[in-house]
C-alpha positions as CSV (number, residue, x, y, z in Angstrom):
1,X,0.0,0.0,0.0
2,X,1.4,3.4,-0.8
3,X,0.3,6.6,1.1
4,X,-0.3,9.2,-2.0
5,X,-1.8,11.7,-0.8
6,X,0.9,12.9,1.3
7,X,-0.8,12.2,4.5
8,X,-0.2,9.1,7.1
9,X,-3.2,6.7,6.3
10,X,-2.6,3.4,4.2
11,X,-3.7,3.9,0.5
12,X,-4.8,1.2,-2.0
13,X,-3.5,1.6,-5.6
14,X,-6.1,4.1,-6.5
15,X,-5.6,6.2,-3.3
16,X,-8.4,5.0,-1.4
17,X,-7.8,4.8,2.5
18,X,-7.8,1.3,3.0
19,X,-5.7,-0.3,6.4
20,X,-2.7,-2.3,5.3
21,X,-2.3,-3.4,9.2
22,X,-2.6,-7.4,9.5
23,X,-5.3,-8.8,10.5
24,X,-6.2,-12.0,13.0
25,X,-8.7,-14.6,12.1
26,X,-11.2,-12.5,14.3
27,X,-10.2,-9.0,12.1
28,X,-8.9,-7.4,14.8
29,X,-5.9,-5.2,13.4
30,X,-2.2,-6.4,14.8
31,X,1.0,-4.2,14.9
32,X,2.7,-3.6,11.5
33,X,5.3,-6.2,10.8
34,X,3.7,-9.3,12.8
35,X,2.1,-12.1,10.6
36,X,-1.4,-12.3,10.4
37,X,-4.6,-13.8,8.9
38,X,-3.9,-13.4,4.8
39,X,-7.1,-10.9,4.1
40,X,-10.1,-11.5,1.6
41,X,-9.5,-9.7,-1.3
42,X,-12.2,-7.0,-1.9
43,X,-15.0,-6.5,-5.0
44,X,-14.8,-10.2,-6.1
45,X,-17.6,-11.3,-8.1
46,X,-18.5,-14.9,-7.2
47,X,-21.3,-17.3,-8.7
48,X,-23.5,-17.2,-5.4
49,X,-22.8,-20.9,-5.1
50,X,-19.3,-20.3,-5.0
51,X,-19.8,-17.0,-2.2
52,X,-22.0,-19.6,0.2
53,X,-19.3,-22.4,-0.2
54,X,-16.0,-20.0,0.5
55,X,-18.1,-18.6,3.4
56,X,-18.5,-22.0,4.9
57,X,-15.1,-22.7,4.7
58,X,-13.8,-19.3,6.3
59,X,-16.6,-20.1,9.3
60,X,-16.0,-23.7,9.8
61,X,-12.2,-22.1,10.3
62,X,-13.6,-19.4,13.0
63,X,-13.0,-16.3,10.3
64,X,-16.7,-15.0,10.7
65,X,-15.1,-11.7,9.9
66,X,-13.6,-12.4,6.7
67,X,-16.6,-14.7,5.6
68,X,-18.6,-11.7,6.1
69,X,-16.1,-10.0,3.8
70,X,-17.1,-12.5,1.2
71,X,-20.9,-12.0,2.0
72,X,-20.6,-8.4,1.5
73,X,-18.7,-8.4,-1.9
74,X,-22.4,-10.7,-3.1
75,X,-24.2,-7.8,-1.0
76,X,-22.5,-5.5,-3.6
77,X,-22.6,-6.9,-6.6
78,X,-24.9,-9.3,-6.8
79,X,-28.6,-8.7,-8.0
80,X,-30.8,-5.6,-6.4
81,X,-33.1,-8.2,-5.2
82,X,-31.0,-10.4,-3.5
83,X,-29.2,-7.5,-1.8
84,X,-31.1,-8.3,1.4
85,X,-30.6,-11.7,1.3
86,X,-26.6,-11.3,1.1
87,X,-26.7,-8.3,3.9
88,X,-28.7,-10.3,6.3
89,X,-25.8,-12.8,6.0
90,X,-23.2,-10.7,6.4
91,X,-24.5,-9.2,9.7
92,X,-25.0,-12.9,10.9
93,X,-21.2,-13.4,10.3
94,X,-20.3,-9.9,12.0
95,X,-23.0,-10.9,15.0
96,X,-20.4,-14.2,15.3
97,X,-17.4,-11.9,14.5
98,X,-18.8,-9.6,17.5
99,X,-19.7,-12.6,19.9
100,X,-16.3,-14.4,19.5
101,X,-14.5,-11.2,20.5
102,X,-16.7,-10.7,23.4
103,X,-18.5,-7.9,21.9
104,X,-21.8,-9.3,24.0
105,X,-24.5,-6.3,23.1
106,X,-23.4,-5.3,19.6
107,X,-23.0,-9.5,18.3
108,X,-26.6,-10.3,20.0
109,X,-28.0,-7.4,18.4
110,X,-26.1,-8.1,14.7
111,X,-26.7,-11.9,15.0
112,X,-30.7,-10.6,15.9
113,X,-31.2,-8.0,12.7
114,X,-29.3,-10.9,10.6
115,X,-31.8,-13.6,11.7
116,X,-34.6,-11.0,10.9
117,X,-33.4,-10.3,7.8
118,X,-32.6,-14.0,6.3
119,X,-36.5,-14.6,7.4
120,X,-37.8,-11.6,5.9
121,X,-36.1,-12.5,2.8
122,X,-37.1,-16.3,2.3
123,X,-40.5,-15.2,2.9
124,X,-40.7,-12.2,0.7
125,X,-39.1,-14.4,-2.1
126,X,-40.9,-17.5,-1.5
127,X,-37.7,-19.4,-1.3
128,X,-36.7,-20.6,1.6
129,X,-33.4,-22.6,0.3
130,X,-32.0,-19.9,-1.7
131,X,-28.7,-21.6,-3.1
132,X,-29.0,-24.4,-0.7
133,X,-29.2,-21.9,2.2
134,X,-31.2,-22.8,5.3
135,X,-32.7,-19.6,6.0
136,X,-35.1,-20.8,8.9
137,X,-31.8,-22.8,11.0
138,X,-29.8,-20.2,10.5
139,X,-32.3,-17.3,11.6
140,X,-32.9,-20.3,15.1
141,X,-29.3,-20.7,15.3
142,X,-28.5,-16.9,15.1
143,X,-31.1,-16.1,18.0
144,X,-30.0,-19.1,20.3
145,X,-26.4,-17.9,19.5
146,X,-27.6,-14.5,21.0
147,X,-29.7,-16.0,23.7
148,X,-26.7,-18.1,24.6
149,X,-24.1,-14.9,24.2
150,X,-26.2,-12.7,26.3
151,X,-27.1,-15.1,29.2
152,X,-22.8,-16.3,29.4
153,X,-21.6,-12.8,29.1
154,X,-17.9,-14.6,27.6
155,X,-16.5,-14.7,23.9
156,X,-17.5,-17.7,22.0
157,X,-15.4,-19.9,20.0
158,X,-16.2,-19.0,16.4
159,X,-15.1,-22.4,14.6
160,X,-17.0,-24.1,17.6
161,X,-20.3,-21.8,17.1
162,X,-20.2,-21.4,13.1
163,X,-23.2,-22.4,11.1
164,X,-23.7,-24.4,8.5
165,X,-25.3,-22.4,5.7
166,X,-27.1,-25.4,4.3
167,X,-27.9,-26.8,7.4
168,X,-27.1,-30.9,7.3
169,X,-26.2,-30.5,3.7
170,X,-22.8,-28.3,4.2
């Protein structure tokens, strides 16, 4: 990253500010020159198959943060009408991101709007199983995850806690 404009922030190529720190699995920035979690590259355009299986993986390793990273380039790119679909997930992956950092009030709340929103979606859409998604488990797996955050008051293990996107099938 190269600083262009003269100032101290971390640039991108095209001078956007973007933070060059490293990152741990969680995305919590670490000191410059320590080894971190290799980042998700940004504004990738996936086949949605391909989005829900990458995201899997990076849960299933506890990296709700950069899965949600994957969730958001869909959000962006993807279709107008399946925006919502693709932002609900996303703040279900941040709600984990949140909850495994001990973040109790802000990942109950994300991993509430996120259950709210996959819901909302399947039901406005009349498609429950979007790309083999399981909208309804992971909407009663987001709330228990809150429920259960909320009530322990302690970080969770986010490869222990991750969802399976397409419930028994992933």
């Amino acid at each position: 990253m190269s600083d262009t404009s003269g100032d101290r922030r971390d640039r991108d190529t095209e001078g956007r500010a973007r933070n060059a720190r490293p990152r741990d699995g969680l995305g919590r920035p670490l000191p410059y020159g320590v080894d971190g979690v290799e980042r998700q590259p940004e504004g990738v355009v996936r086949a949605p198959e391909d989005t829900v299986t990458e995201a899997q993986v990076l849960l299933t390793a506890g990296k709700p943060f950069h899965a949600h990273e994957v969730f958001e380039d869909a959000w962006k790119s993807g279709p107008d009408e399946e925006r919502a679909l693709w932002r609900g997930l996303a703040q279900l992956a941040v709600g984990l991101t949140h909850a495994a950092r001990g973040n109790v009030t802000g990942g109950a709340r994300l991993l509430r709007r996120g259950a709210g929103a996959v819901e909302e979606w399947g039901a406005g859409s009349g498609n429950p199983r979007p790309y083999g998604l399981a909208l309804a488990e992971l909407a009663s797996w987001a709330r228990e995850l809150a429920g259960s955050v909320e009530r322990d008051e302690t970080a969770v293990d986010a490869s222990a806690r991750a969802p399976r996107l397409r419930g028994g099938d992933s």
